[in-house]
Backbone as numpy.savetxt, mean C-alpha at the origin, in Angstrom:
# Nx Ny Nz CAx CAy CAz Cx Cy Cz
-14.19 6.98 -32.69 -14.82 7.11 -31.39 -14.63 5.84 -30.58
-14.20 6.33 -29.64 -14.55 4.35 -28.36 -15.31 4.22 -28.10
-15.59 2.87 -28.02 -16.71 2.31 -27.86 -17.13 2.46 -26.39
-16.54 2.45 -25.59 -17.18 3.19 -24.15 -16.56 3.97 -23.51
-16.99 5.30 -24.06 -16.19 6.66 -23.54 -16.20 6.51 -21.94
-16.99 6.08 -21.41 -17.04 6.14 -19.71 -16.08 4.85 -18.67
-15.51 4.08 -19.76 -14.45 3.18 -19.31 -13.63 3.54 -18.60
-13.14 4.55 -18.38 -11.96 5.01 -17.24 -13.30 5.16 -15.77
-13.99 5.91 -16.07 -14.59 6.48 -15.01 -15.30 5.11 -14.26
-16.05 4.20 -15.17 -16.37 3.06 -14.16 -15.31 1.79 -13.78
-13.99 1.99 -14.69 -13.01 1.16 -13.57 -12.68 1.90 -13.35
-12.59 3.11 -12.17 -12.63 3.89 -11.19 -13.28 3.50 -10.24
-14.73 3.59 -10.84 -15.93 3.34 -9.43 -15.82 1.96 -9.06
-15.18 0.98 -10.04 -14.99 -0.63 -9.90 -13.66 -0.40 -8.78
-12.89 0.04 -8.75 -11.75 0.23 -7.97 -12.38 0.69 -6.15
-12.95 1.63 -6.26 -13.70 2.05 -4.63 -14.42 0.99 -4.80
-15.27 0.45 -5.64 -16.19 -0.68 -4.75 -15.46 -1.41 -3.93
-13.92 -2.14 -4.91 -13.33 -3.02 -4.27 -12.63 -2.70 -2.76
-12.32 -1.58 -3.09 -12.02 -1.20 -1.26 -12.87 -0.69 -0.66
-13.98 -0.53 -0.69 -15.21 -0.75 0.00 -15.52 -2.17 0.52
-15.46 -3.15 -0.02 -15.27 -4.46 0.27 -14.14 -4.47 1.35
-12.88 -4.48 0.98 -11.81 -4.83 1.43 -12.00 -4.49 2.94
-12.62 -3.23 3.08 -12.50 -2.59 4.36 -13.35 -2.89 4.85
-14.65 -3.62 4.33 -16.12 -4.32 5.06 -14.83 -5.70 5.62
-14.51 -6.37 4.52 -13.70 -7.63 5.09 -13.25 -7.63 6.51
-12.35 -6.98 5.98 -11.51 -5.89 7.08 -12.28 -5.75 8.70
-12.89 -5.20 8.63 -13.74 -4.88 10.05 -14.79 -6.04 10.70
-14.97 -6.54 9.60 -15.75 -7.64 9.92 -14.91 -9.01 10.75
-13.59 -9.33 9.86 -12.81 -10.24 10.32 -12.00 -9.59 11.49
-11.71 -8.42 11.95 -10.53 -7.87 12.46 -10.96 -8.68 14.02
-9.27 -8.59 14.35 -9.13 -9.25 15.85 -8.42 -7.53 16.42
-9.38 -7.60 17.59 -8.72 -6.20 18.25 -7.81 -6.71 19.00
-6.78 -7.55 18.94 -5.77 -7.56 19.19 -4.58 -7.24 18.60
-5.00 -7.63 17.19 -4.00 -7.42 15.93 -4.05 -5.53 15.67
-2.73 -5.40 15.22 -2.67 -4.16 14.86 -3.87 -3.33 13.76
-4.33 -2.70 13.72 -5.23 -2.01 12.39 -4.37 -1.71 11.10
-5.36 -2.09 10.19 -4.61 -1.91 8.77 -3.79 -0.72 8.79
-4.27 0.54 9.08 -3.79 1.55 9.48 -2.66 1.83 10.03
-2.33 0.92 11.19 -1.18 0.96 11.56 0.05 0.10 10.92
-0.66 -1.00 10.39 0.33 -2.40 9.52 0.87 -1.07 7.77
-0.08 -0.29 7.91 0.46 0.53 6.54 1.70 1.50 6.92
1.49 2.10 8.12 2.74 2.82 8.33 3.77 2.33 9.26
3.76 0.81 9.42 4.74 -0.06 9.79 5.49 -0.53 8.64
4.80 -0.30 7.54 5.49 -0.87 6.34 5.99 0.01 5.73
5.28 1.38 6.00 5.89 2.54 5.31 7.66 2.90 6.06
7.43 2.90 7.20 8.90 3.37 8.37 9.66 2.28 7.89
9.35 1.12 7.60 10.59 0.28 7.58 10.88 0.27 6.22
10.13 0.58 5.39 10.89 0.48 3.84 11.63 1.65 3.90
11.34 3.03 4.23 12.45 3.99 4.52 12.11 4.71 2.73
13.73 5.15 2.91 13.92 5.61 1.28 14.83 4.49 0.35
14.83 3.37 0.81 15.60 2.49 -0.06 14.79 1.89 -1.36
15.27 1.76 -2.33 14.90 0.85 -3.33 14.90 -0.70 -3.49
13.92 -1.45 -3.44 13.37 -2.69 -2.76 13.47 -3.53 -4.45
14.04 -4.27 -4.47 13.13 -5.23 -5.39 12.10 -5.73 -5.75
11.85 -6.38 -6.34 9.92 -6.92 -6.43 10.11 -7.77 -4.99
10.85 -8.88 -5.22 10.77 -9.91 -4.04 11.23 -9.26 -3.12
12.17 -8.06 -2.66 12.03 -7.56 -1.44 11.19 -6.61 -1.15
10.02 -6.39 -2.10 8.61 -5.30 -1.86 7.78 -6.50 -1.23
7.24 -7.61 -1.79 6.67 -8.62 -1.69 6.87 -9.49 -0.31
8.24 -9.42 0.15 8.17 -9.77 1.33 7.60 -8.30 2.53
7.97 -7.83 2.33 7.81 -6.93 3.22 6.21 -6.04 3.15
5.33 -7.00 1.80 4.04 -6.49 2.15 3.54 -7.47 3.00
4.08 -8.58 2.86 3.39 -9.86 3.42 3.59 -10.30 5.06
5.10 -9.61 5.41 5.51 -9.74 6.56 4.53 -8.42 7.39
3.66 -7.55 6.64 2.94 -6.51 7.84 1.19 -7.11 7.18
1.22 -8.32 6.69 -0.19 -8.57 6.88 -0.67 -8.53 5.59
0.20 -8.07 4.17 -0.87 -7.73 3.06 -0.22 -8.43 1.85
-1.34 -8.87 1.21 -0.82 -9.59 0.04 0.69 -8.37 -0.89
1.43 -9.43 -1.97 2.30 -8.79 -2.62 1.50 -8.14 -3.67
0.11 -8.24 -4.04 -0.42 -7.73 -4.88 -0.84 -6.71 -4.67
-1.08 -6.42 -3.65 -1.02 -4.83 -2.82 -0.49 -3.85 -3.69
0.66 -4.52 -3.83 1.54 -3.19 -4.08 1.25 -2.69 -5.67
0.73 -3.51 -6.30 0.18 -2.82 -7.76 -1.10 -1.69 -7.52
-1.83 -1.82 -6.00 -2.88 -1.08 -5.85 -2.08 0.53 -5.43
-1.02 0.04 -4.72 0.23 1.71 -3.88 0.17 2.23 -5.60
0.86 1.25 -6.07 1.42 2.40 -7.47 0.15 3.08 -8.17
-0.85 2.29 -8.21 -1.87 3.01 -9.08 -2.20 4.28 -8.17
-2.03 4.31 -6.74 -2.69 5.46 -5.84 -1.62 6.42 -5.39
-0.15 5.90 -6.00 0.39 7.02 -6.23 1.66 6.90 -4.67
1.48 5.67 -4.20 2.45 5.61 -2.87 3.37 4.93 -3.36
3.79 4.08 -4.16 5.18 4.19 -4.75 5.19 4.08 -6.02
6.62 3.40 -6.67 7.12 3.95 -7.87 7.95 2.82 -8.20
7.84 2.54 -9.74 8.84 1.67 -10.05 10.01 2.43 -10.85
11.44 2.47 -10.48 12.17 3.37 -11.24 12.65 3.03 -12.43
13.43 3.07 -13.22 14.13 2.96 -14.51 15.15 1.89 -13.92
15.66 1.87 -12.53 16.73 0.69 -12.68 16.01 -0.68 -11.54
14.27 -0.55 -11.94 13.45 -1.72 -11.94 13.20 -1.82 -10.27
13.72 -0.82 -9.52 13.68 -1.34 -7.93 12.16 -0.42 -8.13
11.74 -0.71 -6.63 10.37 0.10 -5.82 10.90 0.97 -5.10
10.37 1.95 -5.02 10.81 3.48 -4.03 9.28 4.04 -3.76
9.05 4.10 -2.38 8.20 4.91 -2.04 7.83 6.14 -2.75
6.97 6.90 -2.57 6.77 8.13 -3.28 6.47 9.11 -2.16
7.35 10.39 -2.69 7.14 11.43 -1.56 5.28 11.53 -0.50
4.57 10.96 -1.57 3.37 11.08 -0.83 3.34 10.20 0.40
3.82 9.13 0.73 4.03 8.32 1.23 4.71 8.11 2.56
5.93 8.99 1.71 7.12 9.12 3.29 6.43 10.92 3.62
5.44 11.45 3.33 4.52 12.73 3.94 3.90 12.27 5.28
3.38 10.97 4.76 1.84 10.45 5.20 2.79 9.96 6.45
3.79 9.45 6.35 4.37 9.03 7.44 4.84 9.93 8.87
5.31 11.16 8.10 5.57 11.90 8.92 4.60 12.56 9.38
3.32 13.11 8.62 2.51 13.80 9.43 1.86 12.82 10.33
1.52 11.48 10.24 0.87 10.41 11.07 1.54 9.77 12.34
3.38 9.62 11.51 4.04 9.10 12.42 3.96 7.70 12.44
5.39 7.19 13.06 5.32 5.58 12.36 5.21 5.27 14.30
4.21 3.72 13.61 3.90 3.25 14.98 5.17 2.60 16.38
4.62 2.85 17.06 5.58 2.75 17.95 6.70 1.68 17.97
6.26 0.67 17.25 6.77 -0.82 17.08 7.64 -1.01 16.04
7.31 0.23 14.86 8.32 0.29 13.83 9.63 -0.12 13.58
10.28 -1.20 13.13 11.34 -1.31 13.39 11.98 -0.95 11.30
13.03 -0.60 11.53 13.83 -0.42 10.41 14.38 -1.80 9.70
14.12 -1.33 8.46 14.55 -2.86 7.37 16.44 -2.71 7.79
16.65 -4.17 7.68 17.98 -4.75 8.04 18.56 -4.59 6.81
């Protein structure tokens, strides 16, 4: 038997607390000049595209729309990207969905 059968379920609820925080941070610090997280997510989504990124080219490109590189261990656990077998990052169909039904912000520019 394990010793705490309910271990998945409360680092679960430990996981929403933390973005419960994040997004108190978030609103509390925000400059309404700066873009909304919201929009810095599907600025990052349009420009990564369907290419396969490296760590250091995932890492720049979380940091260049505002968000730490550690971010991106939170996408994979929630299912917005993917690490493949030949070690790059690839978005996940959920991801390039979210994009299209939302639409990438006007400013979007495409990775070089």
């Amino acid at each position: 038997m394990e010793p705490w059968p309910q271990k998945d379920q409360i680092a679960a609820a430990l996981r929403q607390i933390s973005a419960g925080f994040a997004a108190l941070a978030d609103a509390i610090s925000a400059d309404p000049a700066q873009p909304s997280a919201d929009s810095r997510h599907r600025a990052l989504i349009a420009e990564w595209g369907r290419d396969g990124l490296t760590r250091t080219e995932a890492s720049a490109l979380f940091r260049k729309h505002g968000f730490s590189p550690q971010a991106a261990g939170g996408w994979a656990r929630g299912d917005w990207l993917e690490v493949r077998e030949d070690g790059r990052r690839y978005l996940t169909d959920r991801s390039l969905r979210r994009l299209t039904e939302q639409g990438a912000p006007d400013d979007a520019q495409p990775r070089d």
